[in-house]
C-alpha positions in Angstrom: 0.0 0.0 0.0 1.4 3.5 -0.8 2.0 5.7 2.0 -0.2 8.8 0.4 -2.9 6.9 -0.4 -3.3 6.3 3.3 -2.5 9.3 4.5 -3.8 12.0 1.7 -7.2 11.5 2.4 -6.9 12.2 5.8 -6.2 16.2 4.3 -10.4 17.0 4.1 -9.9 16.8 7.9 -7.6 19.4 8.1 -6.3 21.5 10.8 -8.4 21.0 13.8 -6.9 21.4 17.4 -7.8 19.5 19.9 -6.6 16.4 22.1 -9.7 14.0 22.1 -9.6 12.3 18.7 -5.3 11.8 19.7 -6.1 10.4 22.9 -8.7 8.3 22.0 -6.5 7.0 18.9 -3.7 5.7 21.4 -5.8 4.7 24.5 -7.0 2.2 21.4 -3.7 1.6 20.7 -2.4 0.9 23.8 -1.0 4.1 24.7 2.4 3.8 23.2 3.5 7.2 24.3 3.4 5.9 28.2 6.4 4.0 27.2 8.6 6.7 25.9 10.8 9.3 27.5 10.4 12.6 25.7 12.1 16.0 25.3 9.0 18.4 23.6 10.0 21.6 21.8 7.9 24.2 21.1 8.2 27.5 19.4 7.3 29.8 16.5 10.6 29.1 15.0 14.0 26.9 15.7 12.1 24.3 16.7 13.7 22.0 13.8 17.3 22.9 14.4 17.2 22.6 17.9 15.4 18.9 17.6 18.2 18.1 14.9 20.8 19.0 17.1 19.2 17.2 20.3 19.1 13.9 18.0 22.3 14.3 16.1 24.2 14.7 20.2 22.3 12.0 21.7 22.5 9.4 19.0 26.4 10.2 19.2 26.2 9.2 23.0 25.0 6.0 22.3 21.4 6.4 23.2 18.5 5.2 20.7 17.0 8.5 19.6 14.0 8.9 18.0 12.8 12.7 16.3 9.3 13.8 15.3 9.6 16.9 13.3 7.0 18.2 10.8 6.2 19.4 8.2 8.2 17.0 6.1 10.6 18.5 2.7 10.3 15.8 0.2 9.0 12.5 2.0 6.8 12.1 5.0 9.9 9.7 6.3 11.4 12.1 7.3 9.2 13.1 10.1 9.8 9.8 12.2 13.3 9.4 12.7 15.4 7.1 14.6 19.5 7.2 15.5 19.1 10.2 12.7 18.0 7.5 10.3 14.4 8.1 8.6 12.0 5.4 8.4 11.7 2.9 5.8 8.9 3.5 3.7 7.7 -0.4 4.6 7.9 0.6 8.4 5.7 3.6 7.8 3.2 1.7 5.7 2.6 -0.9 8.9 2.1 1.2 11.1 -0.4 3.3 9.6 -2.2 0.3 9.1 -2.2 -0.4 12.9 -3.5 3.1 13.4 -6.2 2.5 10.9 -7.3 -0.8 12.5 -7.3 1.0 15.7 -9.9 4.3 14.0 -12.9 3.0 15.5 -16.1 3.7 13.1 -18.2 4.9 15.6 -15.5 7.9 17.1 -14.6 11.8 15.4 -12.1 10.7 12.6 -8.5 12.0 13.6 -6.8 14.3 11.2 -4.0 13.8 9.1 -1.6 15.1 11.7 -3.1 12.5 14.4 -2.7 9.7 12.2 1.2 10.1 11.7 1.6 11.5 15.2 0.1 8.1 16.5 2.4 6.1 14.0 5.1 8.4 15.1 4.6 7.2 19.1 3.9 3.7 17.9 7.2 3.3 16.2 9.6 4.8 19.3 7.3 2.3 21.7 8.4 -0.5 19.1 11.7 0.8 18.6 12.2 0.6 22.6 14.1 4.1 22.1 15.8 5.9 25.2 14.2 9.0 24.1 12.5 10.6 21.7 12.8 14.6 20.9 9.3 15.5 19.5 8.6 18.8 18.1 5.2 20.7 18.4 2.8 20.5 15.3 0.9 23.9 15.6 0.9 25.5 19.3 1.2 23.8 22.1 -1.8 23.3 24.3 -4.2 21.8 21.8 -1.1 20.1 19.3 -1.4 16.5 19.4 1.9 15.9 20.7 0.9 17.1 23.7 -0.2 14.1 25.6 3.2 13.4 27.0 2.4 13.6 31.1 5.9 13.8 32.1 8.6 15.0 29.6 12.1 15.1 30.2 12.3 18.9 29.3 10.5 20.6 27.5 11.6 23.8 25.7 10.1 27.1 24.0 12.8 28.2 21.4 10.7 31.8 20.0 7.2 33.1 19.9 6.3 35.9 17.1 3.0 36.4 15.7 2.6 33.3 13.4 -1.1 30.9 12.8 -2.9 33.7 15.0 -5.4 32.9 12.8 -5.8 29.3 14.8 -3.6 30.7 18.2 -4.8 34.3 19.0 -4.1 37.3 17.8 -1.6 38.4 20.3 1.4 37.4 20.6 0.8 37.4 24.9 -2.4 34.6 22.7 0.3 32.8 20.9 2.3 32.1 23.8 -0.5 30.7 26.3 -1.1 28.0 23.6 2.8 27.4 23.4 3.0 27.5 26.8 0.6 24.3 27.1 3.2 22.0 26.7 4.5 22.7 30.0 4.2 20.3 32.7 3.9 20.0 36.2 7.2 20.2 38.1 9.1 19.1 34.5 12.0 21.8 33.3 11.2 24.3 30.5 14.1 25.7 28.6 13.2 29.0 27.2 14.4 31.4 24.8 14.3 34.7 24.0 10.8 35.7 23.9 9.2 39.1 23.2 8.4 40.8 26.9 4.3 40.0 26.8 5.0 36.6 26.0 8.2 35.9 28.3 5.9 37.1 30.8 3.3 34.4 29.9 5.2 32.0 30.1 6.9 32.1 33.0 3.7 32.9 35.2 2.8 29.7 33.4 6.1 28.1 34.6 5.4 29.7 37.8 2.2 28.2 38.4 3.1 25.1 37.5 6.0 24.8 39.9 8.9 24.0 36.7 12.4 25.1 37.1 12.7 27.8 34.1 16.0 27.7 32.7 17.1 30.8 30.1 20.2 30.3 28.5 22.4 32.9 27.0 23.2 33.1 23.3 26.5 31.4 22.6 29.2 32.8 21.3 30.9 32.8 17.7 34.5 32.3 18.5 35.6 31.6 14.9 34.0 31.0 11.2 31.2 27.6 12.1 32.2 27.8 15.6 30.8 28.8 18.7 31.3 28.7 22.8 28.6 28.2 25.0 28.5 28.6 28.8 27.0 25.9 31.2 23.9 27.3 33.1 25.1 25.6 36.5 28.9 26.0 37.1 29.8 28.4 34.1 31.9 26.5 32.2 32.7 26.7 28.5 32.1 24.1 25.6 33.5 25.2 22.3 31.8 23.5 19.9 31.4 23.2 15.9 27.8 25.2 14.1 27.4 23.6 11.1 24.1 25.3 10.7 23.9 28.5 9.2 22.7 32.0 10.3 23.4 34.0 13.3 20.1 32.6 15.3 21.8 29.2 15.0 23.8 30.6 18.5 20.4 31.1 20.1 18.9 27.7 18.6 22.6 25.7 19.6 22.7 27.0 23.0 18.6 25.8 23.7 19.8 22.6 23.0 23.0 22.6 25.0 20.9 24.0 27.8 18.8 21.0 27.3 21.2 18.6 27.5 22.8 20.1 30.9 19.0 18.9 32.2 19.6 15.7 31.0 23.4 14.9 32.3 22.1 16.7 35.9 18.9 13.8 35.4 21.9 11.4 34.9 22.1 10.8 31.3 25.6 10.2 30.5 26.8 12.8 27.8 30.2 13.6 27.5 31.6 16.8 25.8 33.3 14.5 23.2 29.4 13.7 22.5 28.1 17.1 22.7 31.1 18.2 19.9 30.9 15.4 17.6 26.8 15.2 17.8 26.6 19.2 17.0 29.3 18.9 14.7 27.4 16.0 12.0 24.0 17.9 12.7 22.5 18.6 9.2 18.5 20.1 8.5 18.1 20.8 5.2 16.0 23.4 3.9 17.2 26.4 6.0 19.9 28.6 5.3 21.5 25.8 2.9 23.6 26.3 0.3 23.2 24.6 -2.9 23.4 25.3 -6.7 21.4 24.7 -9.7 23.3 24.8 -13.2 26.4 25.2 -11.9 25.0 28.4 -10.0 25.2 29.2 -6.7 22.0 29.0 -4.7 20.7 29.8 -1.2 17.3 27.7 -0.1 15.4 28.7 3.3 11.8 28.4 4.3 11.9 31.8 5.5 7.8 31.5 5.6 6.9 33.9 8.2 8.4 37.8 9.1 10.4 36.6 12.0 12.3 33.8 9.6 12.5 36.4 7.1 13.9 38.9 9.2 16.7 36.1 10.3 17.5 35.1 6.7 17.9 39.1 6.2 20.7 39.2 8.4 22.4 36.1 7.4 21.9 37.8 3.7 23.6 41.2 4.9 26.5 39.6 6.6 27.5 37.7 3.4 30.6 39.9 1.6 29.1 39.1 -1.3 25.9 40.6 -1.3 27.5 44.1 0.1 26.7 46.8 -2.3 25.1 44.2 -4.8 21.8 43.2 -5.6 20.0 40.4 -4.4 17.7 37.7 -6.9 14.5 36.3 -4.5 12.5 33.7 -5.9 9.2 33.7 -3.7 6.5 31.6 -3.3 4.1 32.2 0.0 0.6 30.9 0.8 -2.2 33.0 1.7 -2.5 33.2 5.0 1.2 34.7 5.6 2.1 38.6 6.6 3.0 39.0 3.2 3.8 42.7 3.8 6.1 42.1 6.3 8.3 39.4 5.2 9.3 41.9 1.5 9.5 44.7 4.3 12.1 42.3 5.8 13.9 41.1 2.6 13.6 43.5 -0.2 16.0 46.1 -1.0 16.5 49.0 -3.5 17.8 47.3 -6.7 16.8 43.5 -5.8 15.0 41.3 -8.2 12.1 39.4 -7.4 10.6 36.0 -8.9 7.1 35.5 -7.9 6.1 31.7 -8.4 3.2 29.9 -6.9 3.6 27.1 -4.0 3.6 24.0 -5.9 1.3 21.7 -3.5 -1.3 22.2 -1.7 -0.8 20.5 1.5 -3.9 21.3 3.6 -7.5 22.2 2.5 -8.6 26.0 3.0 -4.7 26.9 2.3 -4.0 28.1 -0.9 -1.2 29.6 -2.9 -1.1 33.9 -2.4 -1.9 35.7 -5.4 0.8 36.1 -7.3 -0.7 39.5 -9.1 -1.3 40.8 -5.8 1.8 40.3 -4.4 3.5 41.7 -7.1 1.7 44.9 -6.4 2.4 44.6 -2.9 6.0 44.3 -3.5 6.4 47.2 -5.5 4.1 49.0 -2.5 7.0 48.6 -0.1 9.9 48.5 -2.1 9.4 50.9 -5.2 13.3 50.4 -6.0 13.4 46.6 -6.9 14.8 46.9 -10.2 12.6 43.9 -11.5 9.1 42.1 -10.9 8.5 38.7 -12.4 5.9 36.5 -12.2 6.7 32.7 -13.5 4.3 29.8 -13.8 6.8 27.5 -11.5 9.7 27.5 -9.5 11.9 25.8 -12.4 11.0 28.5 -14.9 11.8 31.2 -12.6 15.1 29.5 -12.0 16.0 29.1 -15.7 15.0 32.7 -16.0 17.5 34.0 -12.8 20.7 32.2 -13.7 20.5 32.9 -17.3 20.1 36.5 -16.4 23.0 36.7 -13.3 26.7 36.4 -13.0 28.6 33.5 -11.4 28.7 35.6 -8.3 25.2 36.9 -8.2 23.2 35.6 -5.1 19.8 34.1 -6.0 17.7 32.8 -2.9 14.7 30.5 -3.2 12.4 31.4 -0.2 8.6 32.1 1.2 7.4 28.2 1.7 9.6 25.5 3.3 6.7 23.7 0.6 8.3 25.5 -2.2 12.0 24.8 -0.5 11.2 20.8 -1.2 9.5 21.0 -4.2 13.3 22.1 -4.8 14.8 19.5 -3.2 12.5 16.7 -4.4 13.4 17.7 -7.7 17.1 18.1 -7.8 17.1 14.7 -5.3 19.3 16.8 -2.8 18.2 15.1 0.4 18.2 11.4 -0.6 22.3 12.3 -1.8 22.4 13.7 1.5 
């Protein structure tokens, strides 16, 4: 049986929040998730890069790892991981045929996103995994990874105003739903958070009686490097950042800070572990560097203002793009602050490749209009010295590098849907 044929139909259900249809799903299945030890992440964005690098260290210390992340790039194996290892295409198959037997005909059907999240805790309760680092769907309080009673740690990487159309229109809204994850008594790692919702959370944390923890940024120390200093006895841990971008410091020292929990819970992680783990820690599709036609290419999902604003800055410090014009190739969907993320990449002189989003992954979302974003664009950036719109990424593409220099920075952004359609096509993550 192929995997979408099982799970695509499950899309008409759409997004709805809510833990009833989850719990019911594994109580008939035996609640799997009783049997595994979990680290739950949260956050409007980093979530990804600090589950990869929580997976990537303790997979290098010898402990059976497994990592929920959504949405997926190319393949929805690469949601369930385990030892950094996706699952085989076969295992994915049975167990979505457990969860079906287990859909009882006379309870709500779960949505798309409940099906592979109970697949998701079936396989780590098969797997027999030490722990599993599972990031947050959409929110927090009403995700349906949140029916872990007792995690390990849990952590809130960011909160910006992202999904307030499901999560509040506040960011102080926003972060009481993110803030659902925590748990009685269990540590929250936090980051830095905007002052109405930092001060959500932590009368959350407050009430709750869990230790807060707040780590500082690390620290660059030389070109994919960094140094990050213990929360407990302030010592120092140089470490490699293979990941891109100057938030990678905040998202690397989440993680670290995470890990401190765990060694003080008596999990044995060495520094060698910590180095090595960061070190081979890869998550495509953000801030990565690739080419197409022998041209130079930078691919990030970049799909909300606070992501664009990071990918801005990681632009800007690149020597470059000083002084010189930069090539976007956008796609965004329709519910995005489209205003805001051109007010946070455009500049005088830039080009700009509107194309639409390829797939359309859940119903009620659909592609922005490219016409109207085109007028928008040229609404807060009058300067761009061009305005395209192409039928597809690929065109758009063809269009770009036949009309740059070898040194020319061209950047496909707006969708991490659009960022796989990429990556699908040129087969980039299967090499990798």
């Amino acid at each position: 049986m192929d995997i979408d044929s099982v799970i695509q139909p499950l899309q008409r259900f759409g997004v709805h929040l809510g833990l009833d249809r989850i719990v019911n799903l594994l109580a008939n299945l035996g609640n799997p998730h009783h049997n595994v030890s979990v680290i739950h992440v949260a956050g409007t964005n980093g979530k990804g890069s600090v589950c990869a690098y929580l997976s990537s260290v303790l997979t290098e210390a010898g402990y059976r790892t497994g990592r929920y992340t959504s949405p997926h790039l190319v393949d929805w194996t690469e949601r369930i991981c385990l030892n950094e290892q996706p699952i085989s295409s076969e295992e994915l198959n049975q167990l979505f045929q457990q969860v079906q037997t287990a859909i009882l005909p006379n309870e709500p059907s779960p949505t798309q996103f409940e099906v592979i999240t109970a697949a998701a805790w079936l396989y780590f309760a098969q797997a027999k995994v030490d722990v599993a680092v599972v990031e947050v769907g959409l929110g927090g309080r009403l995700d349906a990874t949140n029916v872990c009673l007792e995690p390990l740690v849990t952590i809130i990487t960011s909160i910006s105003r992202e999904h307030w159309q499901q999560l509040g229109p506040t960011v102080a809204d926003i972060a009481r739903e993110k803030a659902g994850i925590l748990k009685p008594g269990c540590p929250v790692v936090v980051g830095q958070l905007p002052p109405d919702a930092e001060n959500v959370v932590r009368s959350r944390a407050l009430e709750l009686q869990c230790p807060i923890f707040t780590p500082q940024p690390a620290r660059q120390i030389a070109t994919g490097w960094a140094e990050y200093e213990t929360i407990q006895n302030s010592k120092f841990i140089q470490y490699p950042l293979p990941l891109a971008g100057q938030i990678q410091l905040n998202n690397s020292a989440l993680a670290l800070a995470a890990l401190e929990i765990l060694q003080q819970q008596g999990w044995q992680i060495s520094e060698a572990a910590i180095i090595n783990g960061m070190a081979k820690t890869k998550w495509p599709g953000r801030m990565q560097w690739t080419s197409w036609k022998n041209h130079k290419l930078l691919i990030d999902g970049a799909h909300n203002t606070a992501a664009a604003e990071v990918l801005s800055h990681y632009v800007d410090s690149l020597d470059a793009v000083k002084r010189k014009p930069v090539t976007w190739i956008m796609g965004m969907f329709a519910d995005k602050d489209h205003a805001d993320i051109f007010a946070a990449l455009l500049r005088p002189g830039d080009r700009l490749f509107l194309v639409p989003i390829p797939v359309e992954p859940w119903p009620g979302r659909t592609s922005a209009n490219l016409d109207e974003l085109a007028n928008l664009a040229y609404n807060v950036c009058p300067q761009l010295s061009d305005r395209q719109i192409h039928p597809d990424l690929f065109t758009a593409l063809e269009t770009a590098t036949s009309t740059a220099t070898k040194d020319d920075l061209i950047v496909v952004c707006g969708s991490l849907y659009l960022v796989g359609n990429f990556l699908a096509a040129t087969n980039i993550i299967r090499k990798s």
